[in-house]
N, C-alpha and C positions, 0 to 999 in steps of 0.2 A: 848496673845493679838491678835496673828495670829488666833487663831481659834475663837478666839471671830468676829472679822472681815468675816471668811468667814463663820460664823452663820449667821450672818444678810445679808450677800448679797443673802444665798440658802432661807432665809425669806423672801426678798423681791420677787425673782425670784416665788416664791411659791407661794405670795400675788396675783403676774401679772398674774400668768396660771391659777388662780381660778376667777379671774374677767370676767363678760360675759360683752360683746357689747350689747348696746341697740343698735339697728341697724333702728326702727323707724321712722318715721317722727310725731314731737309734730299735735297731733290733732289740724285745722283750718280749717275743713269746716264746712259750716252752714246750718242750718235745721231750717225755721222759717214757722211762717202761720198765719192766723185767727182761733177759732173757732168759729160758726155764729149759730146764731138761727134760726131755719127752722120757726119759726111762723113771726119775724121781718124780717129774712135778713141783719139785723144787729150782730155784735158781743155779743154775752154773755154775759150778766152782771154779773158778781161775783167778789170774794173777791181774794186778792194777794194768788197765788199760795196755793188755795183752793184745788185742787186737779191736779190733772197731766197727763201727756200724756206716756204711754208706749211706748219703743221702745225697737227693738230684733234687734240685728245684725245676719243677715244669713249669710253671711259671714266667720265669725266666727265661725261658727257651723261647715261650709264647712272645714276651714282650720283645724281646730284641733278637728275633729271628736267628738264633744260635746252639748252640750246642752248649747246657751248661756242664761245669766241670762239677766231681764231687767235692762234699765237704765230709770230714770224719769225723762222727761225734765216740769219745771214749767210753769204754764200759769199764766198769769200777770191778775192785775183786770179788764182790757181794751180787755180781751178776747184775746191776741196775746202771742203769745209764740214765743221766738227767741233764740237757742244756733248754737252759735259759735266756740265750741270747741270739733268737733265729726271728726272723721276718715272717709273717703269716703267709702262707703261699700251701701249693700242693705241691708236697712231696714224696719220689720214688724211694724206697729204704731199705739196705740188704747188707744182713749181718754177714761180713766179710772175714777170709782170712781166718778163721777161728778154728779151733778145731772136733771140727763136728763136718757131717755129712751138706754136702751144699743145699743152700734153700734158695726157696723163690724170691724173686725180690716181689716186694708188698708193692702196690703201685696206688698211687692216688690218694695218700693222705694228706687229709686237709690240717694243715695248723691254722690258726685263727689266735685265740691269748694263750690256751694249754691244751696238750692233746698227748693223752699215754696212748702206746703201743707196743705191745709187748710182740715178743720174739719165742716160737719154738724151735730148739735145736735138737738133733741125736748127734750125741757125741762121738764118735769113734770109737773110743774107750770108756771104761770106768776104770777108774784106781779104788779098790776097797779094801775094806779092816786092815787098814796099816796098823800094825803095833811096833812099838820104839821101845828095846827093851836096853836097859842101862847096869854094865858090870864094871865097877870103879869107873873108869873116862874112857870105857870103849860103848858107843851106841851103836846096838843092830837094828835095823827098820826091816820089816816084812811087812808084804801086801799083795795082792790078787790083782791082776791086770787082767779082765774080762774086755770079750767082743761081744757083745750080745747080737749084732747084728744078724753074726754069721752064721748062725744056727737054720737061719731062713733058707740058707743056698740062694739066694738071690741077690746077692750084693758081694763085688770082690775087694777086699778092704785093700787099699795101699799096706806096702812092706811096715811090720812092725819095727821100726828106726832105734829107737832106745828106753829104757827104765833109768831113772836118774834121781837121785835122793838129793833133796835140795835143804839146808840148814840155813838159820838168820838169827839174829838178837833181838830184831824186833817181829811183830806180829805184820808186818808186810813179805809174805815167803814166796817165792817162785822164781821161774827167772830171769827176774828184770829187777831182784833184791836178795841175792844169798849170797854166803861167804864162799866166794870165790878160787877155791885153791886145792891141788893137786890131791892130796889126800882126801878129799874127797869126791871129786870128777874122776879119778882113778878105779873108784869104786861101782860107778855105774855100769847096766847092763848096755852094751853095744851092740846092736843086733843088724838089723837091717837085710831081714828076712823076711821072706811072704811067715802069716799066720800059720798055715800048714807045715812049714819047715821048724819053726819054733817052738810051736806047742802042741800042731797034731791033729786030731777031732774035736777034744775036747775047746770049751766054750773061754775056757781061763788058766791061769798060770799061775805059780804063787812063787814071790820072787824072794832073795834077803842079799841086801847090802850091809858089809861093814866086818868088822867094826871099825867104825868114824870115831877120830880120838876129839874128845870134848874137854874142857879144861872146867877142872872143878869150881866150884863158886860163881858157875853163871849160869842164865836161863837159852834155853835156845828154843826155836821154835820150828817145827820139822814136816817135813811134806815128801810126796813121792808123787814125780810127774813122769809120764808116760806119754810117747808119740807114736804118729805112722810118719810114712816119709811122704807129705805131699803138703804141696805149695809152703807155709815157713814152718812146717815142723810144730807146730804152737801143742802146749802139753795139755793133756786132761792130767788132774790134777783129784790127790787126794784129800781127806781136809788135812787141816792144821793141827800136830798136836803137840801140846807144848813140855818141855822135857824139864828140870829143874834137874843141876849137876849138884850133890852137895858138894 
């Protein structure tokens, strides 16, 4: 019985000398910002956490002689991005994957408790003056897909890829939250042509899908997203405008 007893205690003792200390402080500082549109000056319209922001802790690299990996903080539909649970350090930051023209990455932002950093993009495209026009349960969407870019001659835009009319029941529209289904995916424009083959000289295009059948007695909420074909396709985005079926 005696050496049964002092088996468990050199177990426990063994257990205690093999545990390490986290010695840390739980991550609480915040990192938030805009990203804005260089053509409005307003925020970017797009979809929930459509694509993301890269960030590098150099820091980290500093302290354990390595290469650190990225983490992705989400940007919201309303263009803002906000976390709250990041370690104070300097960090690299580059709004990735989106669809707008590539940017530099920011280098050397200090976090400390809280530190905004906002983001300028040029979008690719603009999607504008959509109108949703409703005759009994068929809805037509029209809207102008502009390049502004290209007016410069100094910029060759990727292939314009597609015009895509996106519907939802709730006020979350794009596409990572619309109704799903052949009648209206059917409907969209399929291109996947350079700009000059599609639309010419001019700067813009005015598109119309539909009519998308709606079912009377509900509300829908409606959008038109527009791409080029490079890295995932991500849509600029028109706003949201909400249709009521009586």
């Amino acid at each position: 019985m005696k050496n049964i007893f002092y088996l468990m205690i050199g177990a426990a003792l063994l257990l205690a000398s093999c545990q390490k200390i986290d010695n840390w402080d739980e991550p609480g500082s915040r990192l938030y910002g805009n990203v804005i549109d260089t053509y409005t000056g307003a925020n970017l319209l797009m979809d929930n956490n459509d694509w993301q922001i890269r960030i590098i802790d150099r820091n980290w690299e500093k302290m354990n002689n390595s290469v650190s990996q990225y983490q992705s903080l989400a940007v919201m539909k309303d263009g803002v991005y906000n976390n709250s649970k990041l370690f104070p350090s300097t960090y690299d930051m580059l709004p990735y994957d989106g669809p707008f023209w590539p940017v530099d990455t920011v280098k050397g932002v200090v976090l400390e408790k809280e530190t905004r950093q906002d983001f300028k993009v040029t979008p690719y495209l603009q999607v504008k003056d959509l109108t949703a026009t409703l005759v009994g349960t068929g809805l037509t969407l029209t809207c102008t897909v502009k390049a502004p870019l290209l007016m410069n001659g100094t910029v060759a835009l990727p292939n314009l890829y597609e015009v895509k009319p996106f519907l939802s029941l709730t006020t979350f529209c794009g596409a990572s939250n619309y109704i799903n289904i052949a009648e209206y995916n059917n409907l969209r424009k399929q291109i996947n042509k350079t700009w000059a083959a599609e639309v010419g000289t001019a700067d813009s295009k005015v598109y119309t899908m539909g009519p998308l059948p709606v079912k009377s007695g509900y509300t829908y909420y409606v959008r038109v997203g527009a791409n080029v074909n490079a890295l995932s396709r991500r849509y600029n985005y028109s706003p949201i405008v909400k249709v009521v079926v009586p």
